[in-house]
C-alpha positions, 0 to 999 in steps of 0.5 A, a space after each residue: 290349859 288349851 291355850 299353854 298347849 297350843 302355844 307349846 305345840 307351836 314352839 315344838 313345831 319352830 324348833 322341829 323346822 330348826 333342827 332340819 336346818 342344823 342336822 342337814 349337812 352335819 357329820 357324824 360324830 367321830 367313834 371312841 378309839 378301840 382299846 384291847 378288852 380287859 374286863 370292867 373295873 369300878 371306874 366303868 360304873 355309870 352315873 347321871 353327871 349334869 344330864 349325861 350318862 359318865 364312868 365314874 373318871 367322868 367320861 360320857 358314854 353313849 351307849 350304842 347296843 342291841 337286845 337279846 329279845 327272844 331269849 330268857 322272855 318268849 315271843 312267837 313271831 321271834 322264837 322257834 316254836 309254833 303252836 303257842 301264842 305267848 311264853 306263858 302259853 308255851 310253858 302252861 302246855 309243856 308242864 301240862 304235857 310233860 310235867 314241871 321238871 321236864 318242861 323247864 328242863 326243855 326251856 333250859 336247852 333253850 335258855 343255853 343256846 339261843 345266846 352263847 359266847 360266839 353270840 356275845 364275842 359277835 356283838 363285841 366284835 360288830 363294835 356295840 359296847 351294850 346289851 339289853 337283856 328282857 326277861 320276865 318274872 317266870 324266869 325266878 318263879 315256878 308260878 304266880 304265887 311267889 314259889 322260887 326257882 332254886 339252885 343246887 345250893 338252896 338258893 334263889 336261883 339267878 344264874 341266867 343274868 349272873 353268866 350274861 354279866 359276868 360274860 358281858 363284863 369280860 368283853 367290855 359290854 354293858 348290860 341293861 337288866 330289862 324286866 320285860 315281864 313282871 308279875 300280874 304283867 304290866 300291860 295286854 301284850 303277848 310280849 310281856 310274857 301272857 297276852 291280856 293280863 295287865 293285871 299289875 296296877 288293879 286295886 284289888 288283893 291280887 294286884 298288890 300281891 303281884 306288886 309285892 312279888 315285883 318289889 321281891 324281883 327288883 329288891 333281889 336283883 338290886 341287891 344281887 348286882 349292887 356295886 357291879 360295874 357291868 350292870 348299866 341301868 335297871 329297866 323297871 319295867 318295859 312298855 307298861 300299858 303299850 296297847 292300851 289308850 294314851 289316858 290310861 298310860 297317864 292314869 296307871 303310870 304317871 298319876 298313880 306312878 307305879 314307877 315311883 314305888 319301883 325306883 323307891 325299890 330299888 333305891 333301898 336296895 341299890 343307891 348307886 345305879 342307873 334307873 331307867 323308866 319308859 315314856 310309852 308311848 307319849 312323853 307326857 306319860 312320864 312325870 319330870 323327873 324333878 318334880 318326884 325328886 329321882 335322882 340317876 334316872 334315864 328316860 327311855 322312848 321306843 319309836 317304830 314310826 313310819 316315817 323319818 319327819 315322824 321319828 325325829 320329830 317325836 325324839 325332839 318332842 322328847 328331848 324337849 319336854 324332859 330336858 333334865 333328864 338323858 334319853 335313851 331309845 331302847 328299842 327301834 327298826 327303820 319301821 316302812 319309810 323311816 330310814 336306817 341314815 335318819 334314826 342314826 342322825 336324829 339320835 346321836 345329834 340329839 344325844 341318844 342312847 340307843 339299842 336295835 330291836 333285835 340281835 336274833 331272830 327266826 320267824 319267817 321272813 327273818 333272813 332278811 329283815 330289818 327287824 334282826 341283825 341275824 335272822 333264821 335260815 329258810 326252812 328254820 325247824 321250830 319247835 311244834 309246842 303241842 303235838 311234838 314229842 319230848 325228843 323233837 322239842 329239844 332237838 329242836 333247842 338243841 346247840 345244833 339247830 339254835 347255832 348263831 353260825 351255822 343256822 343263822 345268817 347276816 340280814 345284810 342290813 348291819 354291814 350297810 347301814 348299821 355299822 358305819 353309825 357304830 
């Protein structure tokens, strides 16, 4: 086995110095013609044909987006508030301050105007043809124990993800549903929604009824957007066990593959969509997708590496070892000496999908960070979670001061260095 490994690593290395030798100097790929917006129709819906992401007329589409992140799945360093540390911890103090109808009455004024349709007609108009869209399980459940968030008919409320596909639909805009959270959480990060939970995987009562409450989620939003053409791909479930050591990612994830329960899932709900699972933060952590028989599936890699050999050496390693499968970056930022020129090369000429962390931002510093492509003006009002008055808070999630074009601004890096990779 340590000799196959040095031996692997040897060639991965061969081909790295090859790949310099033919991405120096090469072109960038010439963008699709734009046509006027019509609205999806069933032949915009995606597939895997013979490694590639195609409509159903046989056209490969390479999808070239951007994430919501910071909307329907709190994280502090992106959203206006202060005195929280997780969107778990924010909802736990306003329903403990103002009570269950008051507190999500709060989040719903977020929820409406943190992504709007300028929003969308932005994102249209800057030349992406996706989004990515986290949320977590809070967004469909009152509490851990299954209770559902209703609408005024009784029922089963999504309404969050029908209106940004439905809008996305209309602009031609491709929607990747990421469950960013999901119940007991998949990993100790405070951005899947509760810092350490991870709770998702233990082998106890509990851990089950969080996975049977994640195959409900999934078989529900499956179901639900079945047969859509807006829908791209389901994202199973985002960077499961990112902060902890690389043997636990393979123990949790590909050996007890957690991932195969979810797609089984989903495939019982949905035959025909996209599913798109995550090698975090190491290739090996993902089985071939040959060797568990899955079929229409996309393997996604998040690189924040600090440096431009790093990064396009780890998307070669990626695209070398799943070879049967495309590959799609769902989440990246020139981190430190990486450069914006590099990651656009390495990936379309390793024919990536791709999505920029993040569209929108206020944390301090955002007015001009590479980590948004519109950040927070100086001096941004944020919610004071645990001494604001009811008023102050939803003022401060009010149309007025969450508003993209008056309270926002272009970081000056989208016009630069993303626009011409478009």
């Amino acid at each position: 086995m340590k000799t196959f490994k040095k031996t692997f690593c040897l060639l991965l290395s061969l081909l790295m110095v090859l790949s310099v030798t033919v991405f120096a100097g090469a072109e960038e790929e010439t963008t699709e013609e734009s046509r006027e917006v019509t609205g999806f129709t069933d032949e915009d819906m995606l597939t895997v044909v013979n490694k590639k992401i195609c409509n159903q007329k046989g056209e490969k589409i390479q999808l070239k987006g951007v994430n919501l992140g910071g909307w329907l799945i709190f994280e502090d360093w992106l959203c206006p508030y202060d005195e929280a540390t997780d969107h778990y911890d924010v909802l736990e103090k306003l329903t403990a301050r103002f009570g269950t109808e008051k507190a999500y009455a709060l989040l719903d004024e977020y929820y409406d105007n943190w992504i709007t349709e300028y929003d969308l007609d932005q994102i249209k108009e800057m030349g992406f043809n996706c989004v990515r869209v986290p949320f977590w399980y809070r967004n469909f459940y009152y509490d851990d124990q299954g209770t559902k968030i209703l609408d005024e008919n009784g029922e089963w409320d999504f309404s969050r993800l029908d209106w940004v596909v439905e809008e996305c639909s209309k602009r031609e805009l491709y929607v990747v549903l990421d469950m960013h959270g999901a119940p007991g959480f998949q990993s100790d990060a405070p951005h899947n929604g509760k810092g350490g939970g991870c709770g998702l995987y233990d082998n106890t009562e509990e851990g089950e009824y969080y996975r049977q409450m994640t195959d409900e989620l999934w078989t529900a939003i499956a179901t639900r957007f079945k047969g859509n053409p807006a829908v791209a791909m389901y994202d199973l479930l985002n960077e499961p066990m990112c902060d902890v050591q690389c043997g636990e990612v393979e123990r949790r994830i590909k050996n007890e593959s957690i991932y195969t329960r979810l797609y089984n899932t989903v495939r019982a709900a949905d035959p025909d969509h996209i599913i798109t699972m995550e090698c975090i933060w190491t290739a090996l952590a993902l089985p071939h997708a040959f060797t568990k028989g899955w079929k229409n599936v996309v393997y996604q890699v998040h690189f924040y590496q600090n440096s431009d050999f790093i990064f396009t050496f780890f998307c070669l390693l990626t695209k070398i070892y799943h070879f049967d499968v495309p590959l799609m970056m769902g989440e990246f930022y020139p981190h430190k000496k990486t450069t914006w020129e590099n990651c656009f090369k390495t990936m379309n000429k390793l024919d990536y999908s791709w999505f920029l962390w993040t569209y929108k931002a206020t944390g301090h510093g955002m007015w001009s960070s590479d980590w948004c492509l519109k950040g927070a003006k100086d001096g941004f009002w944020r919610a004071k979670i645990e001494t604001g008055t009811y008023e102050e808070i939803m003022e401060a999630w009010s149309a007025e001061r969450l508003n993209t074009q008056t309270g926002f601004q272009d970081t000056g890096h989208f016009a630069r260095d993303v626009e011409a990779h478009i």
